[in-house]
N, C-alpha and C positions, 0 to 999 in steps of 0.2 A: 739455752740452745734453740729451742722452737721460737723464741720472739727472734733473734736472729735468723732461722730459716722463713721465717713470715718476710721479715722486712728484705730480703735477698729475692721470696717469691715475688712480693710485691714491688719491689725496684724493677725485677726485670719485666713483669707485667708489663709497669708504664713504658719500661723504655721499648718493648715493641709495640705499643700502642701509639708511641711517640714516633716512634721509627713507619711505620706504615702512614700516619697522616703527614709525614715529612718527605715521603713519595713523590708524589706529584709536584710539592716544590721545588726539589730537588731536579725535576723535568724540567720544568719549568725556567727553572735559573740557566739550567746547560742545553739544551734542546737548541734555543734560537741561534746559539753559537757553534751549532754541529751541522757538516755540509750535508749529511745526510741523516738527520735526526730518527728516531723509531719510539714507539710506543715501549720505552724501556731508560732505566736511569745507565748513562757509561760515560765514560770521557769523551767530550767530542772535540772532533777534527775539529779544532779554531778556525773560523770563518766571521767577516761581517758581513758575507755577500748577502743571507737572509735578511738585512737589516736594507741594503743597497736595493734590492729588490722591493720590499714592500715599501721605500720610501719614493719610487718610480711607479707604483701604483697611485693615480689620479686621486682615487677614494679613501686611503689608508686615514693618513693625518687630516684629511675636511671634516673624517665623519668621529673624530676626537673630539673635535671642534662643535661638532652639531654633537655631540652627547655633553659637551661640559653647556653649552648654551642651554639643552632641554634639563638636564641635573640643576642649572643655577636657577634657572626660570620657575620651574616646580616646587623650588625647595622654598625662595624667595614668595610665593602665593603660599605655601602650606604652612610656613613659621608665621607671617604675619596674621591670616585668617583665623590660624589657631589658638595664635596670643589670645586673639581678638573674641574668638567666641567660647574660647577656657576660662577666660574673664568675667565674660559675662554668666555664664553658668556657674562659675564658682560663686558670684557676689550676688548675683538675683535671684530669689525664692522665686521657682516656676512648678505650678501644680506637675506632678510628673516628669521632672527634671532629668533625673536620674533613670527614670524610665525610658526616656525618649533617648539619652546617651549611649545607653546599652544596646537599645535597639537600632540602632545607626552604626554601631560597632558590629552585631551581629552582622547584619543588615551587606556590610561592607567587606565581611570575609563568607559571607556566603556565595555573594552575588559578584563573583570574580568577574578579570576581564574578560577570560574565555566562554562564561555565561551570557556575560553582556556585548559581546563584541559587535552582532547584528546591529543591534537598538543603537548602541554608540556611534558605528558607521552609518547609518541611516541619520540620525543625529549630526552628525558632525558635516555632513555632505548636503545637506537643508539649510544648514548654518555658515556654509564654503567655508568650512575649514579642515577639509582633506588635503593632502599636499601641504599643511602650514605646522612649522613649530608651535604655532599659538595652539593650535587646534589639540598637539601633545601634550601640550605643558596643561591643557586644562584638562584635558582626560584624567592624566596622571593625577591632579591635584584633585581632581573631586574623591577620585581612588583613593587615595592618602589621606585625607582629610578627617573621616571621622575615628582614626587610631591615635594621628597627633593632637584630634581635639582630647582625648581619651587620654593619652597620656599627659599633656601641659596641664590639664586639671587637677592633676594630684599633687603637682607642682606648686600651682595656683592656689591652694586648698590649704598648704602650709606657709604662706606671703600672712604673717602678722596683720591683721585688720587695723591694730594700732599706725602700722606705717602709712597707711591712706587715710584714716581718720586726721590723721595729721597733717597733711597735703589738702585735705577739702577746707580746716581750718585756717588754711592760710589762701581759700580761694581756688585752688586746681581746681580744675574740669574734671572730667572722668577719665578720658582720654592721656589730660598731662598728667594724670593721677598712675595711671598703666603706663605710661613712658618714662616719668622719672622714677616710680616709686618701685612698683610691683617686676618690672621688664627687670632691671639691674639683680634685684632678686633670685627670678626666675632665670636668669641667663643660662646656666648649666643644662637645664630643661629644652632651652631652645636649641643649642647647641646639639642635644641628644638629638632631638628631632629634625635638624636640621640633618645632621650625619645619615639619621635612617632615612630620610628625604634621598636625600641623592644615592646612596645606596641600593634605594629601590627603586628610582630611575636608571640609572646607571649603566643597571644589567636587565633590564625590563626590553623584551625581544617584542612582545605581542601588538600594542599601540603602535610603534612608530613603525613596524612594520606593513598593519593594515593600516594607518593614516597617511603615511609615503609614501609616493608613488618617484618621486625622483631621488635619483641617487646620491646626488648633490648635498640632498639632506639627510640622507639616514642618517642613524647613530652609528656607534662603533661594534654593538650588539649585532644590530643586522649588516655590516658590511662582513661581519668574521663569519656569517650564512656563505657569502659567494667564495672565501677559500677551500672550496668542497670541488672535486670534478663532475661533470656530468654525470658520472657513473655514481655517485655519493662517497668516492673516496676521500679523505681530509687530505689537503696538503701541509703536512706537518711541520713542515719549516716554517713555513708566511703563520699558518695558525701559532703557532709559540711565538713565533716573534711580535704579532701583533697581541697575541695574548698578555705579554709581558710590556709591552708600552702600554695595553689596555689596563692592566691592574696600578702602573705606576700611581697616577693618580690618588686614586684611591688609598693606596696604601701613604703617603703623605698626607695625605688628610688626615687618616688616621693617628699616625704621629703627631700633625702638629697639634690635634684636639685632646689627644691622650697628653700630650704636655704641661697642653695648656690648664683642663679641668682634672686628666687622670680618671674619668668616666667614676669617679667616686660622687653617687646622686644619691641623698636620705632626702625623701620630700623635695621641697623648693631651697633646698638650702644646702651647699655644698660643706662637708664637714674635713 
């Protein structure tokens, strides 16, 4: 009788703990289709005029546009840099290896963007690239950079040294050594890093906010800033609606990688 009142308390635990994080989903999914949406889940008045409307705004879908270019471009410099110097740290004895990893790891969740934003801006406006995606995409990737080298090494770490002993005996380079041998291996690895790449571009409001000066380019992050009124009211229609084309993405990404690997990572080797 008590294991059954345990397992009745604990059923209903989750399921309103389930029920509360299914909230805002639930908003989420019916909001954009309600002519007069409210900070509250109910049936809404069917409508696509909030979709009509934010797709007559100039900046809506450009600055989708300008977040997949800054997500792809970020992601594309952090996976391959990282391959590149996970590699090397995993396969060359360096006095202090391991030490200088860590510290670049510390180093890089201390010394956030909102720490460094001055220096960066100063930086980046020395270098003319305020006003440029380039200018983003490198911000972001220095930022990123030493977590994915962090994590592709443990990856790294578990790559068979027999499978590249093997490759140098038939001649490979070092390079076609990491491209045909260790890369295929590590794939899952990249893939993880690759996902948390644009993820954390994605929704990254601070850079391309201070790096942008035209509207033309912002991301999707800072256009959903300007559906607020003057007074700092949110316009809840254009905000759900845009929020729910803003998530699509993402959430398809996630499906087709969850498909594809199942996010099932032991080391370098998918099991």
């Amino acid at each position: 009788m008590r294991t059954a009142l345990r397992r009745i308390a604990a059923t209903t635990f989750v399921s309103l703990v389930l029920a509360f994080f299914a909230l805002p989903m639930l908003w989420l999914a019916s909001a954009p289709f309600d002519a007069n949406p409210k900070i509250q889940v109910s049936l809404p008045g069917f409508t696509l005029d909030n979709f009509r409307v934010l797709l007559d705004d100039p900046y809506a879908l450009r600055s989708l546009e300008n977040s997949v270019i800054l997500a792809a471009g970020t992601a594309a410099i952090v996976v391959v840099f990282a391959a590149l110097a996970a590699y090397a740290l995993s396969r060359v004895r360096l006095p202090g290896r391991d030490v200088l990893l860590y510290l670049l790891l510390l180093l890089s969740s201390i010394i956030t963007g909102t720490a460094a934003m001055v220096p960066i801006f100063l930086l980046a406006t020395q270098l003319h690239l305020v006003d440029s995606h380039l200018g983003v995409v490198l911000v972001l990737s220095g930022g990123l950079l030493p977590t994915a080298i962090f994590l592709l090494k443990d990856f790294t770490d578990a790559t068979p040294a027999s499978y590249e002993e093997a490759a140098r005996v038939f001649g490979a380079s070092p390079l076609q050594t990491l491209r045909h041998v260790v890369v295929p291996v590590i794939r899952p690895g990249l893939a993880m890093v690759g996902i948390w790449t644009v993820a954390q571009v994605w929704g990254d409001f601070l850079m391309p906010f201070l790096l942008l000066r035209d509207p033309d380019k912002a991301p999707a992050s800072v256009i959903m800033y300007t559906f607020y009124t003057e007074g700092g009211q949110p316009d809840l229609a254009l905000i759900s609606t845009f929020s729910l084309l803003y998530s699509v993405p993402v959430v398809l990404m996630y499906l087709l990688v969850s498909r594809r690997y199942g996010f099932r990572f032991h080391g370098g080797i998918k099991r």
